[in-house]
C-alpha positions as semicolon CSV with decimal commas, in nm:
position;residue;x (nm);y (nm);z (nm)
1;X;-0,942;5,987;-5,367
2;X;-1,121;5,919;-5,017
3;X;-1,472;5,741;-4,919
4;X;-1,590;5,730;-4,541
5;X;-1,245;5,829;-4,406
6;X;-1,035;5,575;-4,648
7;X;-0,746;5,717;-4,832
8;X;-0,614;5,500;-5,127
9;X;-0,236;5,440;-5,004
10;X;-0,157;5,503;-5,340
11;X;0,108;5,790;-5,504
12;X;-0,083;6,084;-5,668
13;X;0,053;5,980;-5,995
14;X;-0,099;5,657;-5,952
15;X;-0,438;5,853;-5,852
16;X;-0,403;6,064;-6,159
17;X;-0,320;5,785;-6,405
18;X;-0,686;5,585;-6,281
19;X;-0,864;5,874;-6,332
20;X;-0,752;5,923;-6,687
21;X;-0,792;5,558;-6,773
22;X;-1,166;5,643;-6,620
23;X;-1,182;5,929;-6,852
24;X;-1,084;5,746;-7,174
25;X;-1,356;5,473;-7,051
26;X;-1,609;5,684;-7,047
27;X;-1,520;5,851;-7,357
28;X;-1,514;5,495;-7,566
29;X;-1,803;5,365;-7,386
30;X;-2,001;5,717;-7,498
31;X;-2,018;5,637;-7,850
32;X;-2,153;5,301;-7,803
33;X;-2,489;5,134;-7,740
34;X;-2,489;5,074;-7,358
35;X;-2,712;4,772;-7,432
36;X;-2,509;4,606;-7,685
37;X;-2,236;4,628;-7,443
38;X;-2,435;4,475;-7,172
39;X;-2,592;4,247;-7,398
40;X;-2,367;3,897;-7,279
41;X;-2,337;4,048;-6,896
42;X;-2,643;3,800;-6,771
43;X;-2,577;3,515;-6,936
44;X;-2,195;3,554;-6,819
45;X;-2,309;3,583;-6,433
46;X;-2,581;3,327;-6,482
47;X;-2,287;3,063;-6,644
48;X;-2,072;3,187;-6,368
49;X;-2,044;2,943;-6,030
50;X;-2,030;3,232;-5,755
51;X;-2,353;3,376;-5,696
52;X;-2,421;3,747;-5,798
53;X;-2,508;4,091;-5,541
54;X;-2,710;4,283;-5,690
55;X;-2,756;4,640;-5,570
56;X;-3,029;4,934;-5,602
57;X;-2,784;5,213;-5,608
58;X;-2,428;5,174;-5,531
59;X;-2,250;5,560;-5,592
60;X;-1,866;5,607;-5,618
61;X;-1,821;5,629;-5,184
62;X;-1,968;5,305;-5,165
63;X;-1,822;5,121;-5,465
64;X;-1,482;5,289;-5,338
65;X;-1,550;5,150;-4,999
66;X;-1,699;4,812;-5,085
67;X;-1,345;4,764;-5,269
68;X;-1,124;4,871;-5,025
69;X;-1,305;4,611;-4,760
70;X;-1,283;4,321;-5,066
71;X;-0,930;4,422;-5,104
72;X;-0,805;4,353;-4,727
73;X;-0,927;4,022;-4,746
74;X;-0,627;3,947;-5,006
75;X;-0,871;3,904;-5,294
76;X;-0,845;4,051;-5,603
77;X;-1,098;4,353;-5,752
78;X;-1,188;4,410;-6,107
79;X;-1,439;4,695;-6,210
80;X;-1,639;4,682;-6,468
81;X;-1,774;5,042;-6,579
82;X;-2,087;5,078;-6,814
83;X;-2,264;5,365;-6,884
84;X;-2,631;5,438;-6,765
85;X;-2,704;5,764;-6,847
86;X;-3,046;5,784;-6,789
87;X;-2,990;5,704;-6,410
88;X;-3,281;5,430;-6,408
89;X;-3,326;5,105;-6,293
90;X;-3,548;5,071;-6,577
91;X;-3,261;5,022;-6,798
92;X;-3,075;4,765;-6,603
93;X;-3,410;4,565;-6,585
94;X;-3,477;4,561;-6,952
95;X;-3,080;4,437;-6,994
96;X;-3,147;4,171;-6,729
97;X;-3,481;4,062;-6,863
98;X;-3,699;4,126;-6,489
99;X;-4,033;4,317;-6,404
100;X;-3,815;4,408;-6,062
101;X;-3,473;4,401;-5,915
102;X;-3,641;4,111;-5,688
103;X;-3,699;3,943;-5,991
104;X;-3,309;4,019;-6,166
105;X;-3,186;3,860;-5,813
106;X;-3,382;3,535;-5,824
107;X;-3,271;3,472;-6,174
108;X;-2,888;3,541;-6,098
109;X;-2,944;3,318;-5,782
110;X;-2,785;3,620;-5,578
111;X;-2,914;3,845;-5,275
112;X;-3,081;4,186;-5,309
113;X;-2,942;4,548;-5,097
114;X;-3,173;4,820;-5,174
115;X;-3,114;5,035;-4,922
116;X;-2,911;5,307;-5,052
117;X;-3,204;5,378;-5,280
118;X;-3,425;5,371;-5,038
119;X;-3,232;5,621;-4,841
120;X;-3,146;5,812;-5,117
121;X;-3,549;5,939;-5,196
122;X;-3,667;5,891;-4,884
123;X;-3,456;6,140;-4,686
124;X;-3,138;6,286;-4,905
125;X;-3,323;6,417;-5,211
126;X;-3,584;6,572;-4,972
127;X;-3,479;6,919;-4,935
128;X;-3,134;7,063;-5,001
129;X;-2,872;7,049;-4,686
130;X;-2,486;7,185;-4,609
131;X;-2,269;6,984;-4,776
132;X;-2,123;6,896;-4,432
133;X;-2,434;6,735;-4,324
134;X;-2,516;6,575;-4,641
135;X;-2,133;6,368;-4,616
136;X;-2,249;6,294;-4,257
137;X;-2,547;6,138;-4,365
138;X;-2,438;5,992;-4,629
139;X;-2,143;5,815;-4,411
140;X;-2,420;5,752;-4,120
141;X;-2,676;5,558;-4,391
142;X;-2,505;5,449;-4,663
143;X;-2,183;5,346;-4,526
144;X;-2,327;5,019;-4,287
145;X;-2,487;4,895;-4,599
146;X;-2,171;4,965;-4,836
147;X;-2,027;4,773;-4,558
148;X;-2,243;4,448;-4,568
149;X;-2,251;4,428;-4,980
150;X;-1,871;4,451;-4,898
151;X;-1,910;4,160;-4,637
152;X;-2,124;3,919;-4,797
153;X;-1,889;3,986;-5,181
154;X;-1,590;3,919;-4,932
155;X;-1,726;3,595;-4,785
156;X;-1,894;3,433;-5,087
157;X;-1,642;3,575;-5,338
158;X;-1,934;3,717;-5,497
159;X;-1,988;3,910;-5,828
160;X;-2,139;4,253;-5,729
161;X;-2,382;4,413;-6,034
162;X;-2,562;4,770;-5,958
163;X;-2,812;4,933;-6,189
164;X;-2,721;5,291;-6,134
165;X;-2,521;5,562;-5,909
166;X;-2,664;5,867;-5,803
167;X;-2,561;6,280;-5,860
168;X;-2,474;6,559;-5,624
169;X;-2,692;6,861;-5,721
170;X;-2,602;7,172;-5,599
171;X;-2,871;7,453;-5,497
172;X;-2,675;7,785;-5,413
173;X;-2,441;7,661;-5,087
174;X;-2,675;7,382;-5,030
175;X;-2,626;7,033;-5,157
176;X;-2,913;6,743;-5,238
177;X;-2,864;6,336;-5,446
178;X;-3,066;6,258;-5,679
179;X;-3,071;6,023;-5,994
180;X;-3,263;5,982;-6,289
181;X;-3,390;6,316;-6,376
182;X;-3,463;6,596;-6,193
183;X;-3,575;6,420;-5,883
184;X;-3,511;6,680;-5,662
185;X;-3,836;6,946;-5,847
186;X;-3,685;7,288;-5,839
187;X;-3,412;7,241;-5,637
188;X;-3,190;7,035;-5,863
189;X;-2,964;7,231;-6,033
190;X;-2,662;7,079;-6,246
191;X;-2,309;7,172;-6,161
192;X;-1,950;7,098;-6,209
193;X;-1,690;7,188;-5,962
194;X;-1,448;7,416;-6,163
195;X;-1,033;7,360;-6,092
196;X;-0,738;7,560;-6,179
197;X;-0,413;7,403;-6,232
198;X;-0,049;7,500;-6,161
199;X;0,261;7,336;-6,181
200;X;0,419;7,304;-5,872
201;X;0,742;7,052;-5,966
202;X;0,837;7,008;-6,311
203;X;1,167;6,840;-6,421
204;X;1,305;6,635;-6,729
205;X;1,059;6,318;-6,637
206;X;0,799;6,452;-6,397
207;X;0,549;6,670;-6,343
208;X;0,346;6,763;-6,079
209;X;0,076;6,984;-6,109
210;X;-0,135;7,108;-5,816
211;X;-0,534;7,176;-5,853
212;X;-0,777;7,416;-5,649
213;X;-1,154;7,381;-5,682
214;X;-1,279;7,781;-5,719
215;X;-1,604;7,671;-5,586
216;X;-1,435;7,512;-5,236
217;X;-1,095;7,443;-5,049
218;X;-1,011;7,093;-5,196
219;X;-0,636;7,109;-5,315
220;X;-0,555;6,793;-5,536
221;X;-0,242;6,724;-5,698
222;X;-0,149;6,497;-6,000
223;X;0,158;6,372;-6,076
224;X;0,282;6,285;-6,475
225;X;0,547;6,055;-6,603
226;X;0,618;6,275;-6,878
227;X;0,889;6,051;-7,071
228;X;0,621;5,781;-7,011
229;X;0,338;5,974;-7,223
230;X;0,566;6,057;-7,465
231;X;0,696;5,694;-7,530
232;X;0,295;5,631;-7,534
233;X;0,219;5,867;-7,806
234;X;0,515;5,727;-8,010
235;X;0,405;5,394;-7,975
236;X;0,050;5,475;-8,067
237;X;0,194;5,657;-8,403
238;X;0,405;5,332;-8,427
239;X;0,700;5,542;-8,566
């Protein structure tokens, strides 16, 4: 896992074990109303005596980022995940009870970034680039501004609250963000990048199983504490 250059000094198994706890988030938080969950958020950060950043667009480099700069401060990072699945600010306005994220701010008492969004349908869901130069923009624009949310939540010990993220569309070998419905006209096409596994290492407690993407070169490799899951799945059968 990498953003702008930053590798998490973690081991893969630690990697692999986030991204399934991810996984079973998202697959709880599926089956429930995203508004009901949301519901006691405001009031929370209103009762709350830190003051509240509250971003226009904040995608997984930037949240990754933002909490790797809170994190060498020696403070500590919790994330939150909720699900907007509709990709629009809309949503986290009606939740929030504002006509505009302006409004959501000045009601939380908190300070406003907006210019990932900005960025992001201004210039990167124009036309369709190589993915090369989309990650080069994307590290040229959105980085300085992951980099003052991360500032400013470092400083004030701040909550941080963002209404949405933002997708990677793919358009034959050319690449384009987008959010909230086919932003991009014709040129947004949904895909998922499609990996193979292998086991590379396996022995009585571990296992370590390397992935290719068949659409690119990325090699990842995830690392299981087999004895661990198994302990897990007795305990949740409580024999």
């Amino acid at each position: 896992m990498a953003a702008y250059g930053y590798v998490e000094p973690y081991r893969w198994h630690r990697v692999a074990n986030l991204a399934h706890s991810l996984i079973e988030t998202l697959r709880e938080t599926a089956s429930v109303d995203p508004l009901l969950e949301l519901s006691g958020v405001p009031a929370q950060l209103r009762g709350a005596s830190r003051s509240v950043v509250v971003v226009d667009c904040l995608g997984l480099a930037e949240l990754y980022w933002i909490f790797k700069r809170v994190r060498e401060g020696g403070l500590r990072v919790a994330v939150n995940i909720y699900v907007n699945e509709a990709g629009k600010t809309a949503f986290f306005k009606k939740v929030f009870g504002g006509e505009t994220m302006l409004d959501v701010t000045e009601q939380l008492g908190g300070h406003l970034f907006k210019r990932v969004d900005e960025i992001l349908h201004t210039r990167l869901e124009a036309a369709p680039r190589a993915l090369g130069d989309l990650i080069c923009e994307m590290e040229a624009r959105f980085k300085p501004e992951a980099e003052s949310i991360a500032h400013v939540a470092a400083e004030r010990r701040v909550a941080v609250a963002a209404d949405h993220g933002y997708d990677i569309a793919r358009d034959g070998e050319l690449f384009l963000l987008s959010h909230g419905g086919k932003k991009g006209g014709e040129h947004f096409v949904e895909t998922r990048a499609r990996f193979t596994g292998k086991v590379v290492y396996e022995s009585k407690r571990t296992e370590v199983i390397e992935w290719r993407c068949a659409d690119c070169s990325v090699i990842l490799k995830s690392k299981h504490d087999k004895l661990g899951e198994k302990y897990n799945q007795i305990r949740k059968k409580g024999v």
